[in-house]
mmCIF file of the C-alpha atoms, coordinates in Angstrom:
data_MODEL
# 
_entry.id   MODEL 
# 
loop_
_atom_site.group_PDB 
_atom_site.id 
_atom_site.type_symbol 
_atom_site.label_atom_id 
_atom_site.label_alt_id 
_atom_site.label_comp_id 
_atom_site.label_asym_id 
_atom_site.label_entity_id 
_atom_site.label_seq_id 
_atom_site.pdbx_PDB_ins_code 
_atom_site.Cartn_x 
_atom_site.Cartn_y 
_atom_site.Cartn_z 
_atom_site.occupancy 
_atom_site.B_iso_or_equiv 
_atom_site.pdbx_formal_charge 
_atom_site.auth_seq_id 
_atom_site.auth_comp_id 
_atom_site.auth_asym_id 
_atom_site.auth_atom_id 
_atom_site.pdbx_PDB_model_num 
ATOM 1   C CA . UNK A 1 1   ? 45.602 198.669 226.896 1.00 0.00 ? 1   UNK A CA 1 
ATOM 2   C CA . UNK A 1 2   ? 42.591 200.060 225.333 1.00 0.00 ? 2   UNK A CA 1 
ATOM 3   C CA . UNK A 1 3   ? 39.990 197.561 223.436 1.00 0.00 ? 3   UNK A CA 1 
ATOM 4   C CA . UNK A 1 4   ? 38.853 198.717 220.221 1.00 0.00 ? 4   UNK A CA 1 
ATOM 5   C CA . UNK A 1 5   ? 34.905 197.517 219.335 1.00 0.00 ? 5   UNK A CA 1 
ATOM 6   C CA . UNK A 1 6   ? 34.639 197.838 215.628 1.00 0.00 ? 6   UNK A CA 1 
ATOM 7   C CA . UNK A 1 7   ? 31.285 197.524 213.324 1.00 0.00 ? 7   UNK A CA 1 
ATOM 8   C CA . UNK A 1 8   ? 31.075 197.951 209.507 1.00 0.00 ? 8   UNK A CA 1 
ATOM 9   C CA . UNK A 1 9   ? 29.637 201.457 208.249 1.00 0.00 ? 9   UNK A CA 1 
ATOM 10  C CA . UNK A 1 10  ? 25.644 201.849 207.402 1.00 0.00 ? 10  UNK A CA 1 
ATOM 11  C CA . UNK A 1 11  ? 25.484 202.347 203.784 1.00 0.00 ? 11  UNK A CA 1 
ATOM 12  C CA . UNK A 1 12  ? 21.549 203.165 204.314 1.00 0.00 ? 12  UNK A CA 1 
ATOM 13  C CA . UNK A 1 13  ? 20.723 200.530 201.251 1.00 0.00 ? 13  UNK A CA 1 
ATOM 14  C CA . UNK A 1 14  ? 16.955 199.874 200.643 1.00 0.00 ? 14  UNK A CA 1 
ATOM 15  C CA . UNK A 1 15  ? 15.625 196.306 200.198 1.00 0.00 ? 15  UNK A CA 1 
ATOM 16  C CA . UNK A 1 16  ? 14.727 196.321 196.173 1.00 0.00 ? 16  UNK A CA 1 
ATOM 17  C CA . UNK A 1 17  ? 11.362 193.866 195.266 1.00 0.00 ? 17  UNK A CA 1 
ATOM 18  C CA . UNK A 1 18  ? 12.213 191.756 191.744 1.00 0.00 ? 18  UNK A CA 1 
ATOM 19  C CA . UNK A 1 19  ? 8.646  191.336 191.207 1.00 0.00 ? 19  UNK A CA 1 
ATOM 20  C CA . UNK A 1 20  ? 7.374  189.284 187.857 1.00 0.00 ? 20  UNK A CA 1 
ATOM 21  C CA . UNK A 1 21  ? 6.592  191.053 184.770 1.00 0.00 ? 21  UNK A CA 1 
ATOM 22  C CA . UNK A 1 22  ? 2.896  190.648 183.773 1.00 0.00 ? 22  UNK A CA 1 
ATOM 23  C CA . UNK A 1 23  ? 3.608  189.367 180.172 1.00 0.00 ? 23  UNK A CA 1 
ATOM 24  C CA . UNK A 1 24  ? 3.614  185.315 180.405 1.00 0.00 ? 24  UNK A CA 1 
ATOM 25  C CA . UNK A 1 25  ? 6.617  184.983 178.036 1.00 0.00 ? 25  UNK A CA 1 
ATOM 26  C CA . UNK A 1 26  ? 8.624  187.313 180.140 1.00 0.00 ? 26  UNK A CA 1 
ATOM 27  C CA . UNK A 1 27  ? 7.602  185.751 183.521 1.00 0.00 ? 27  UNK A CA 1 
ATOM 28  C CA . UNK A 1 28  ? 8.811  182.209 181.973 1.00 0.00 ? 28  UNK A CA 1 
ATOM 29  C CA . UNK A 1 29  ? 12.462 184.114 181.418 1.00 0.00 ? 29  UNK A CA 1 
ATOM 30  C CA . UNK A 1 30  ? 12.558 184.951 185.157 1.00 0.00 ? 30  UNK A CA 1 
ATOM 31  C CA . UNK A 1 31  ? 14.348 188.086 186.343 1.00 0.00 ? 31  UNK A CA 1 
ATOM 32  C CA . UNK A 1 32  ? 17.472 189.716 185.577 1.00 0.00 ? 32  UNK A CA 1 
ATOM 33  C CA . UNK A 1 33  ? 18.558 188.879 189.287 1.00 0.00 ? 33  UNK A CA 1 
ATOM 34  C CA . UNK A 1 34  ? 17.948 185.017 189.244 1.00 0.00 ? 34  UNK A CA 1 
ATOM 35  C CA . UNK A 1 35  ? 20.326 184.442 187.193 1.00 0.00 ? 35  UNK A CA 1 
ATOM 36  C CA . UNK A 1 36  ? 22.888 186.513 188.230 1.00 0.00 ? 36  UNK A CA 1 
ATOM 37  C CA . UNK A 1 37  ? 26.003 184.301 189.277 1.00 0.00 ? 37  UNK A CA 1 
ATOM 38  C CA . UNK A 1 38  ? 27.736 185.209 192.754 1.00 0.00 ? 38  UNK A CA 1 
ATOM 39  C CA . UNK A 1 39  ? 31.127 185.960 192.829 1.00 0.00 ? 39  UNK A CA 1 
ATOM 40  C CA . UNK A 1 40  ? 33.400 184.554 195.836 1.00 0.00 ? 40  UNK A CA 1 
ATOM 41  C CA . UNK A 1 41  ? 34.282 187.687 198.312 1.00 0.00 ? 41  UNK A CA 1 
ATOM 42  C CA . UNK A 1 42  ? 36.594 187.872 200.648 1.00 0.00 ? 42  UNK A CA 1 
ATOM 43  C CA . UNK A 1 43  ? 34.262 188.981 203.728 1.00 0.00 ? 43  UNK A CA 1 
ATOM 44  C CA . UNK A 1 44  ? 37.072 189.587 206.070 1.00 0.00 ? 44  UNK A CA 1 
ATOM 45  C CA . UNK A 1 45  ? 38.500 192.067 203.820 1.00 0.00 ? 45  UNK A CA 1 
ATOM 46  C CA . UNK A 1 46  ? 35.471 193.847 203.622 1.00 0.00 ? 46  UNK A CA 1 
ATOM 47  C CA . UNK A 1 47  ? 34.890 194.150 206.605 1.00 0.00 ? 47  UNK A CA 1 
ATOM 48  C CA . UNK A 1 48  ? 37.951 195.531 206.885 1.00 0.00 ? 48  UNK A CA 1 
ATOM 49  C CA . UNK A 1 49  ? 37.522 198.287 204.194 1.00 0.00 ? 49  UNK A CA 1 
ATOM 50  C CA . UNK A 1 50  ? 34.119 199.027 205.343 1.00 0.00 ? 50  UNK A CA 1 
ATOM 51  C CA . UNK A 1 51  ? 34.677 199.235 209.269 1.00 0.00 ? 51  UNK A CA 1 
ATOM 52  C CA . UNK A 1 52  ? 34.060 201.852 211.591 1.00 0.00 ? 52  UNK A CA 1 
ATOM 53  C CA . UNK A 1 53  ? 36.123 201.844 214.859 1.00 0.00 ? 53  UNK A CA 1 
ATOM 54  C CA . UNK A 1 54  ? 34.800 202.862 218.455 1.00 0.00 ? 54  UNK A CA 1 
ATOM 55  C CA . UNK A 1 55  ? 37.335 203.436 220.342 1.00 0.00 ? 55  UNK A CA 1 
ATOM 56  C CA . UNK A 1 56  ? 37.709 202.587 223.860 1.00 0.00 ? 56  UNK A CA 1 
ATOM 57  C CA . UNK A 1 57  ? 38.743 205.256 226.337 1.00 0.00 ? 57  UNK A CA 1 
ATOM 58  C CA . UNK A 1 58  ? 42.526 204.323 227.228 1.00 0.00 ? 58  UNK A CA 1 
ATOM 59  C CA . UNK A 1 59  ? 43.160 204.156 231.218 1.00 0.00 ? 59  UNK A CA 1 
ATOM 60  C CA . UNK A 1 60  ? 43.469 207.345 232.456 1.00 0.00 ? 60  UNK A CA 1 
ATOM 61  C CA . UNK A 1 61  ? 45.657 208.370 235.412 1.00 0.00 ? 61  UNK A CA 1 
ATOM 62  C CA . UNK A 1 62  ? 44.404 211.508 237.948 1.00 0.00 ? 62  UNK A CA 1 
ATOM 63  C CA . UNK A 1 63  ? 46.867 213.683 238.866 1.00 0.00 ? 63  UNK A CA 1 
ATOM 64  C CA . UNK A 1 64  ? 46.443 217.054 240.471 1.00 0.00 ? 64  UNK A CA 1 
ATOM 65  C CA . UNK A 1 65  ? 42.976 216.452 239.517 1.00 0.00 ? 65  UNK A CA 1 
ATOM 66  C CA . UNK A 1 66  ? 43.740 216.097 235.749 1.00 0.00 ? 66  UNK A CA 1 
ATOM 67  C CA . UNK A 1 67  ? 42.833 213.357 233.539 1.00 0.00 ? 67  UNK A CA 1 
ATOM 68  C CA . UNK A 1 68  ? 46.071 212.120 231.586 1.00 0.00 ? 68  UNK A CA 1 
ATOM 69  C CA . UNK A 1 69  ? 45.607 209.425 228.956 1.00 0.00 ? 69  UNK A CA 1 
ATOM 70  C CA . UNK A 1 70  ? 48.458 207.018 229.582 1.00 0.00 ? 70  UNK A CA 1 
ATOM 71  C CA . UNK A 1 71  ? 49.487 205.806 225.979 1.00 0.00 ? 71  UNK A CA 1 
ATOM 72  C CA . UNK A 1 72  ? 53.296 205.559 225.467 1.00 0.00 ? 72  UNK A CA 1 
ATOM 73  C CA . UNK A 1 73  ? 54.050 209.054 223.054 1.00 0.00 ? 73  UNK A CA 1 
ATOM 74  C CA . UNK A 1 74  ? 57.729 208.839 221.739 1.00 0.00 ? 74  UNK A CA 1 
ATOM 75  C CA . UNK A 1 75  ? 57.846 211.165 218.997 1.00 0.00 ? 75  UNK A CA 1 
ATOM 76  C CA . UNK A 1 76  ? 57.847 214.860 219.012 1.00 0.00 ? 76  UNK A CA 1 
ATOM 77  C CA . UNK A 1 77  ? 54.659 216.553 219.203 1.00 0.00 ? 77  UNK A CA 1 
ATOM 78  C CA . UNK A 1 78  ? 55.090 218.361 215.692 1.00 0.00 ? 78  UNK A CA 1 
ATOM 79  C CA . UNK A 1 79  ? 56.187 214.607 213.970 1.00 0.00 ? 79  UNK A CA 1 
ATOM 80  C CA . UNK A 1 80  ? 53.126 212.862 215.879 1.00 0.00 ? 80  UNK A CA 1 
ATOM 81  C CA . UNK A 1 81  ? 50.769 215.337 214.679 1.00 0.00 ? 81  UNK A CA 1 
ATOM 82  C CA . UNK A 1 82  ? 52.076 215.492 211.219 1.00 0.00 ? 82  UNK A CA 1 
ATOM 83  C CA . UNK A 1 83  ? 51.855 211.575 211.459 1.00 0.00 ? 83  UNK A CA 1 
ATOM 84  C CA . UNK A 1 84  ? 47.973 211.817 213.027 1.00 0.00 ? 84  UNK A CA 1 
ATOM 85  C CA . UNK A 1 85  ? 47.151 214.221 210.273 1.00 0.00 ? 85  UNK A CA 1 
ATOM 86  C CA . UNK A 1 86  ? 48.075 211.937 207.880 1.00 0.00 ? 86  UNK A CA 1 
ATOM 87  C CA . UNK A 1 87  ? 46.499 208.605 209.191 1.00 0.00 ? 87  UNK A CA 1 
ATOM 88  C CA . UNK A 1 88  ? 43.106 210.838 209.023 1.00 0.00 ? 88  UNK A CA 1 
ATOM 89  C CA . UNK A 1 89  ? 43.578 210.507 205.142 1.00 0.00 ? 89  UNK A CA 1 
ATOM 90  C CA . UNK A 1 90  ? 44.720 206.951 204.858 1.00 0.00 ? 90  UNK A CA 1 
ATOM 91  C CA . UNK A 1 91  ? 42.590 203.689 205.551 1.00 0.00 ? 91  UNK A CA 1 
ATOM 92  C CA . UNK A 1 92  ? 42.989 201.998 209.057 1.00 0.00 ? 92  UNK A CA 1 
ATOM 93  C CA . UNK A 1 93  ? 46.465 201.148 210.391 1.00 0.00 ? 93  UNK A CA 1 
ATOM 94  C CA . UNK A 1 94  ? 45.912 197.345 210.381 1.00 0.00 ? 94  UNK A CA 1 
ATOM 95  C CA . UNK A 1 95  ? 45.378 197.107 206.632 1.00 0.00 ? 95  UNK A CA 1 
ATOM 96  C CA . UNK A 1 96  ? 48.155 198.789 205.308 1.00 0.00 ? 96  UNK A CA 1 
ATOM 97  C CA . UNK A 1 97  ? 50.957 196.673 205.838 1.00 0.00 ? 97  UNK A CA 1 
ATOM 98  C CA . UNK A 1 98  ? 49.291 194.192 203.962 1.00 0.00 ? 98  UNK A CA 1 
ATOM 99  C CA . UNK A 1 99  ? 48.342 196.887 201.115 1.00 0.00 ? 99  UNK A CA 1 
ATOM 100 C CA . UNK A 1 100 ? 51.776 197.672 200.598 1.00 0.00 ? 100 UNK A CA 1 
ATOM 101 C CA . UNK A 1 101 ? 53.227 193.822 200.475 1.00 0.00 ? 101 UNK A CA 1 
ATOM 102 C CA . UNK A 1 102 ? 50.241 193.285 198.091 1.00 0.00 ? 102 UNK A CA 1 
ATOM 103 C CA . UNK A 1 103 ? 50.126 196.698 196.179 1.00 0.00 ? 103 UNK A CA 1 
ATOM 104 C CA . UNK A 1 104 ? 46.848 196.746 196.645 1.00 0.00 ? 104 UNK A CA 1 
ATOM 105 C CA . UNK A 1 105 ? 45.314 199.876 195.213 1.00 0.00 ? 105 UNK A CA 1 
ATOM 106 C CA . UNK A 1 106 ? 42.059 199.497 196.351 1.00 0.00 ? 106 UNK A CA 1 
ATOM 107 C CA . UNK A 1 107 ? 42.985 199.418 199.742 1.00 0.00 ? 107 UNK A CA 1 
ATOM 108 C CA . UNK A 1 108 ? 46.125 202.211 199.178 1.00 0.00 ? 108 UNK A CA 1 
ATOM 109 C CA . UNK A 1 109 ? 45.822 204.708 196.227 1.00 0.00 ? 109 UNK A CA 1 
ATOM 110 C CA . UNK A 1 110 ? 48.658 206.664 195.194 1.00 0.00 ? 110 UNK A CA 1 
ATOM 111 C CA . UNK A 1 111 ? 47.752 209.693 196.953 1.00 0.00 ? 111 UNK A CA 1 
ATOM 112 C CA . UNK A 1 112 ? 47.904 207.869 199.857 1.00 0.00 ? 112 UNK A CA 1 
ATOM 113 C CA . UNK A 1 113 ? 51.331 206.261 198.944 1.00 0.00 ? 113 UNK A CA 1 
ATOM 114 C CA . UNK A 1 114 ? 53.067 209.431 198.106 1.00 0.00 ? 114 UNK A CA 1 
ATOM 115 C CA . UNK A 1 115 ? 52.015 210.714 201.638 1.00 0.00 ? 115 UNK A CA 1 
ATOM 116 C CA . UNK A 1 116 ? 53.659 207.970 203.410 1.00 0.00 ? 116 UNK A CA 1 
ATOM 117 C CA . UNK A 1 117 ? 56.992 208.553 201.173 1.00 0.00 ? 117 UNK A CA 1 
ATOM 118 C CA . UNK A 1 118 ? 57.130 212.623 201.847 1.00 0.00 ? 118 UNK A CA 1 
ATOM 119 C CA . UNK A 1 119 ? 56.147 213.273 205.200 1.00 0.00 ? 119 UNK A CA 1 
ATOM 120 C CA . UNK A 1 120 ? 55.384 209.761 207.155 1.00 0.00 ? 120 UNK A CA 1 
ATOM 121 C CA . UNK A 1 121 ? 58.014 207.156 206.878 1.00 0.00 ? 121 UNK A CA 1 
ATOM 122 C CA . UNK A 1 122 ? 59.624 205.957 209.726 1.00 0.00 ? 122 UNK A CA 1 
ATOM 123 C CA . UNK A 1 123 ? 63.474 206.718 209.984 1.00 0.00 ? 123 UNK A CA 1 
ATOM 124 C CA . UNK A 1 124 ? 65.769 204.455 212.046 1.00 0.00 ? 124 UNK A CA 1 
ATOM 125 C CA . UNK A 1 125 ? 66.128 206.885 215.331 1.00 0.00 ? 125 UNK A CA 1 
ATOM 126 C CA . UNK A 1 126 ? 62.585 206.992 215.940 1.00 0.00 ? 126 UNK A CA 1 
ATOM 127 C CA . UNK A 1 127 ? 62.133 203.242 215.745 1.00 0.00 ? 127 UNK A CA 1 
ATOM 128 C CA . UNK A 1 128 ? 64.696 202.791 217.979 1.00 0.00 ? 128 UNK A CA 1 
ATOM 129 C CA . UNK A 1 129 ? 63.254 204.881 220.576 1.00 0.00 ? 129 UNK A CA 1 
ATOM 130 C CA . UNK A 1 130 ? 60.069 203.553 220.641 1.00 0.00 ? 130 UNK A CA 1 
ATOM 131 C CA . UNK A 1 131 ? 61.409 199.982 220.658 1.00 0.00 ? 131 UNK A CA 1 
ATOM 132 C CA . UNK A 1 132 ? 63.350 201.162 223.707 1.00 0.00 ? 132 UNK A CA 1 
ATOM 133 C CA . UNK A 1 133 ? 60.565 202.963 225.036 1.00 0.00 ? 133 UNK A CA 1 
ATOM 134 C CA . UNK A 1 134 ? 57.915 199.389 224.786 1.00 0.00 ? 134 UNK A CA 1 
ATOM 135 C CA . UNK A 1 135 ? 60.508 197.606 226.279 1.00 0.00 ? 135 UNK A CA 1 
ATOM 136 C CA . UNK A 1 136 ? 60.738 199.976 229.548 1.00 0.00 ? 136 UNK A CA 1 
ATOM 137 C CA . UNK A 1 137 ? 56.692 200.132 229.577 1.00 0.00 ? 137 UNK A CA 1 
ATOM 138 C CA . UNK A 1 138 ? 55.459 196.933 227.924 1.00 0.00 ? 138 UNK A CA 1 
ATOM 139 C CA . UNK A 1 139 ? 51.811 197.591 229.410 1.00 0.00 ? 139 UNK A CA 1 
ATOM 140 C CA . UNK A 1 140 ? 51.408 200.467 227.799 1.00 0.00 ? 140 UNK A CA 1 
ATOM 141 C CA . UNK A 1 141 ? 49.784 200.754 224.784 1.00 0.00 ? 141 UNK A CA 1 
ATOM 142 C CA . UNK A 1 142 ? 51.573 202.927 222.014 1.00 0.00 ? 142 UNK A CA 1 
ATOM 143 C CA . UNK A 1 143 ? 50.160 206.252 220.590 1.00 0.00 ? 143 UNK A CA 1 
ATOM 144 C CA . UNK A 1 144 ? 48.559 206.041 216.955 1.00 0.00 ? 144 UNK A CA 1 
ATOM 145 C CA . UNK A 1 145 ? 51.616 207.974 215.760 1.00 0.00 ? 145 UNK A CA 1 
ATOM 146 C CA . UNK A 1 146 ? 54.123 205.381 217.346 1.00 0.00 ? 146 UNK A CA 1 
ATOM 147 C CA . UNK A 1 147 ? 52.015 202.057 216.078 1.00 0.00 ? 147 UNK A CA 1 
ATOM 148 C CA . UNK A 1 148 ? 52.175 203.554 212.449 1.00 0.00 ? 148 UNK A CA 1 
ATOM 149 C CA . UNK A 1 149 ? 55.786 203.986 212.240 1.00 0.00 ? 149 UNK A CA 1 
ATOM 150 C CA . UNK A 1 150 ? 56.599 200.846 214.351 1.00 0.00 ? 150 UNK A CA 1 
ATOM 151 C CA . UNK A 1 151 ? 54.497 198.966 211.997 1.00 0.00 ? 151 UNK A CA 1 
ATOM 152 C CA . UNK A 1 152 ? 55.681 200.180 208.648 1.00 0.00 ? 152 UNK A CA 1 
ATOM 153 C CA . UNK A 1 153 ? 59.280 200.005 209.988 1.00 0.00 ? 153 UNK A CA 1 
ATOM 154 C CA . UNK A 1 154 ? 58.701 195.829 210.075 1.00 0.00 ? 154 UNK A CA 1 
ATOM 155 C CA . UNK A 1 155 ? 57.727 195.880 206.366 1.00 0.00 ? 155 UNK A CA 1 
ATOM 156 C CA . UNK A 1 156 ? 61.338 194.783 204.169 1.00 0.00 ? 156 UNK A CA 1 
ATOM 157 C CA . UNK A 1 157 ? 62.376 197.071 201.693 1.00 0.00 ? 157 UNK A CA 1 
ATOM 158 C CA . UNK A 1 158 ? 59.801 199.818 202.546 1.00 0.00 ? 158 UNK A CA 1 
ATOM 159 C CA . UNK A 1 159 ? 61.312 202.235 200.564 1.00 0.00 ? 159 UNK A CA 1 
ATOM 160 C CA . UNK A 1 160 ? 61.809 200.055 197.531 1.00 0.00 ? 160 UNK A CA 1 
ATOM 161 C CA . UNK A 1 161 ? 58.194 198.555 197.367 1.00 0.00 ? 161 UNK A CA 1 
ATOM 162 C CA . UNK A 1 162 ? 56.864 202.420 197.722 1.00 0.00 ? 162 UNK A CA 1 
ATOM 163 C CA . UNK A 1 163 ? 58.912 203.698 195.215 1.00 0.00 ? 163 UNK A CA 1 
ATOM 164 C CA . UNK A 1 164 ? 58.085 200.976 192.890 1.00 0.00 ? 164 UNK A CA 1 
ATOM 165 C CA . UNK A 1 165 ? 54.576 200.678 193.456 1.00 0.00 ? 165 UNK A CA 1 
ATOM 166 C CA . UNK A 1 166 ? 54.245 204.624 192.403 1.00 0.00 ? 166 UNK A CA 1 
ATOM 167 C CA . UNK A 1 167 ? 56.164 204.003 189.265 1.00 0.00 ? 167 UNK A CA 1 
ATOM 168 C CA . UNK A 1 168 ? 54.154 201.035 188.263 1.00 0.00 ? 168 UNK A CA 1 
ATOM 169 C CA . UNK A 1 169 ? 50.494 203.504 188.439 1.00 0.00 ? 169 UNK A CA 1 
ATOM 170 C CA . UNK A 1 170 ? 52.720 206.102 186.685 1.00 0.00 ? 170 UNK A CA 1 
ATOM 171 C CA . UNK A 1 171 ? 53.937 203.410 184.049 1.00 0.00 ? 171 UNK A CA 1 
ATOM 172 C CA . UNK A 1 172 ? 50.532 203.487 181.609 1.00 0.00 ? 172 UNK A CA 1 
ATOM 173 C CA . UNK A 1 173 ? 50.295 206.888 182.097 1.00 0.00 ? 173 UNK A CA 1 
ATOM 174 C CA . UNK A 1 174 ? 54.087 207.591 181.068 1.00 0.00 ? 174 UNK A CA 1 
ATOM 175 C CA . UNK A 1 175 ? 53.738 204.719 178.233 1.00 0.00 ? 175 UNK A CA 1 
ATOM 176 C CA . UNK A 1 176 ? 50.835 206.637 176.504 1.00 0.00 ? 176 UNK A CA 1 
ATOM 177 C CA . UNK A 1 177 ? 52.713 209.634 176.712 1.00 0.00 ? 177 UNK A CA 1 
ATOM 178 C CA . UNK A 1 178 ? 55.702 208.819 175.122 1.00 0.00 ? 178 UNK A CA 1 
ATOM 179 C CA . UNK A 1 179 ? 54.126 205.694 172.765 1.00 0.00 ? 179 UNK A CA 1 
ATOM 180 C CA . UNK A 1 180 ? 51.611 208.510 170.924 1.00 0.00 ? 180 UNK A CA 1 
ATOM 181 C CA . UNK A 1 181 ? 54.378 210.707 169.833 1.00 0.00 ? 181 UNK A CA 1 
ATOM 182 C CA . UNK A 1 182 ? 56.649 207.896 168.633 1.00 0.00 ? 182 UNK A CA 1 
ATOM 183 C CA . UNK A 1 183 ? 53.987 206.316 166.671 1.00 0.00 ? 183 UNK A CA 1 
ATOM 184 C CA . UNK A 1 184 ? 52.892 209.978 164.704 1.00 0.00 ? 184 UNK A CA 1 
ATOM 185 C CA . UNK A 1 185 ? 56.761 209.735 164.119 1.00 0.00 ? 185 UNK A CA 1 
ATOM 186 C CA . UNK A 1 186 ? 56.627 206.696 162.881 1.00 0.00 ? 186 UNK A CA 1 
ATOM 187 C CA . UNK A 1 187 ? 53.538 206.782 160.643 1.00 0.00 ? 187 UNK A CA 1 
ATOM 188 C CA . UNK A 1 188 ? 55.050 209.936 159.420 1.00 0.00 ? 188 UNK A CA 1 
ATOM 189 C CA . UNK A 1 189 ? 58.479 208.128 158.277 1.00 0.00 ? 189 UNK A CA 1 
ATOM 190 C CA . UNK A 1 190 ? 56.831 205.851 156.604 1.00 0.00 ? 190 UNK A CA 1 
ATOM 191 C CA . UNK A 1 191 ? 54.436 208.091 154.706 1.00 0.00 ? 191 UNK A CA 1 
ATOM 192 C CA . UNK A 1 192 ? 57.626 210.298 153.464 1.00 0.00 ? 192 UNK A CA 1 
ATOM 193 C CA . UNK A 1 193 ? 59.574 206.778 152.544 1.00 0.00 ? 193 UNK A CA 1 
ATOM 194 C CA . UNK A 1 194 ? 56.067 205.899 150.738 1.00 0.00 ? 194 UNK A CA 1 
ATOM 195 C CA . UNK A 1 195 ? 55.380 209.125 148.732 1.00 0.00 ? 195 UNK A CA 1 
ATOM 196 C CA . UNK A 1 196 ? 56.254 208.916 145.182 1.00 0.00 ? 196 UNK A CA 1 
ATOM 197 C CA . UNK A 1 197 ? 55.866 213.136 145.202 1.00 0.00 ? 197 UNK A CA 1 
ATOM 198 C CA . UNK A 1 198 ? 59.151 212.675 147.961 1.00 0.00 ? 198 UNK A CA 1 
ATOM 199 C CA . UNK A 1 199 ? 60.963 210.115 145.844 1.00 0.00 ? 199 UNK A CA 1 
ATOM 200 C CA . UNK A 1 200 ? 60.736 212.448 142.660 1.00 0.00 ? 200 UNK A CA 1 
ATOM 201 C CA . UNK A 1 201 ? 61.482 215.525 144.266 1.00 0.00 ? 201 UNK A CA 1 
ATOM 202 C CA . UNK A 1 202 ? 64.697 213.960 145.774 1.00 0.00 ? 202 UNK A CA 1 
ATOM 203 C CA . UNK A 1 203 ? 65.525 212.147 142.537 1.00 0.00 ? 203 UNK A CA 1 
ATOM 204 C CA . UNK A 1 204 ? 65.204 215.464 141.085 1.00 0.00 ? 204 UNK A CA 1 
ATOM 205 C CA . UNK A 1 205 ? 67.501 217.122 143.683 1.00 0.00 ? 205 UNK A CA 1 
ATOM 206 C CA . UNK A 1 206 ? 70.212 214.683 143.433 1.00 0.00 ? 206 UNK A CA 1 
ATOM 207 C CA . UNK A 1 207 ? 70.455 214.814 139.673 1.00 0.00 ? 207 UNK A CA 1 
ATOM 208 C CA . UNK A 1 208 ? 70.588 218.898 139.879 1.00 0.00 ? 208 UNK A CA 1 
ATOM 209 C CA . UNK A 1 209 ? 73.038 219.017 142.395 1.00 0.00 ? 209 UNK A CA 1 
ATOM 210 C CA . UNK A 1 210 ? 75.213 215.687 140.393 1.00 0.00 ? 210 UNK A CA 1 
ATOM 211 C CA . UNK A 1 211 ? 74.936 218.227 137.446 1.00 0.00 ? 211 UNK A CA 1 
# 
């Protein structure tokens, strides 16, 4: 199977110098950086979010004096490259499982999740077939297509959790907009019940119409 060597990206950052300020009084205070207090990271997550994969060229089989790359492909060609497409837009394969039993959003946004639910998750035919398919050729490793669906397919309630995790980054979103139209409603039932104007034109309405 192929070996992937992976490195984190180069953000380019330049070293900055905290040099002391020439005013004595300032100098005794020390610089905005010394006495900043470090927060605990997670550096295997960032790694993670900040790597950069090399991949390793697969084995490759010559026949009739063609290369062939021999990865196991299961699903159609049109599916797999809808599939590919999508992974280009998504972060890497090995993080999102996690993402989604987390609802992490800074590792999956929603854009993200709703292109899993409409056009990439994994139905149970297709796992099937690849299961079947690993089984016959367990040295072979599985196109990028086939890893993403078999991988998602292992996550419980995959459906559920997507379909929830949406609605909870709609929820504020859908509170605001119903919550500002209920409360003009509401500050305007109580300004009509509080108006003196309202209570005399009504008293005067029901005594006309009593008449």
């Amino acid at each position: 199977p192929s070996v992937s060597k992976t490195g984190t990206l180069k953000l380019h950052w330049k070293p900055a110098q905290a040099e002391l300020p020439p005013v004595p009084s300032l100098r005794n205070k020390g610089t905005f950086w010394h006495k900043l207090d470090l927060p605990q990271i997670d550096a295997k997550k960032l790694v993670q979010l900040f790597e950069q994969k090399t991949k390793e060229p697969p084995a490759v089989k010559r026949l009739n004096g063609e290369h062939r790359v021999q990865v196991l492909q299961v699903l159609p060609l049109k599916r797999s490259q809808a599939i590919n497409i999508g992974l280009t837009k998504l972060p890497p394969i090995s993080v999102i499982p996690t993402a989604i039993m987390k609802f992490d959003s800074l590792v999956l946004n929603k854009e993200g999740i709703e292109k899993i639910l409409t056009t990439m998750m994994p139905n149970p035919a297709e796992i099937e077939q690849i299961e079947l398919k690993v089984a016959e050729h367990p040295d072979m490793p599985l196109g990028q297509a086939e890893q993403f669906l078999l991988k998602l397919s292992q996550i419980p309630c995959l459906l559920e959790r997507l379909r929830l995790w949406v609605f909870t980054l709609d929820y504020k979103n859908c509170e605001k907009d119903i919550a500002e139209p209920l409360m003009d409603l509401q500050l305007a039932m109580k300004e009509v019940e509080e108006s003196k104007t309202f209570r005399t034109a009504m008293g005067m309405l029901l005594i006309i119409g009593n008449t």
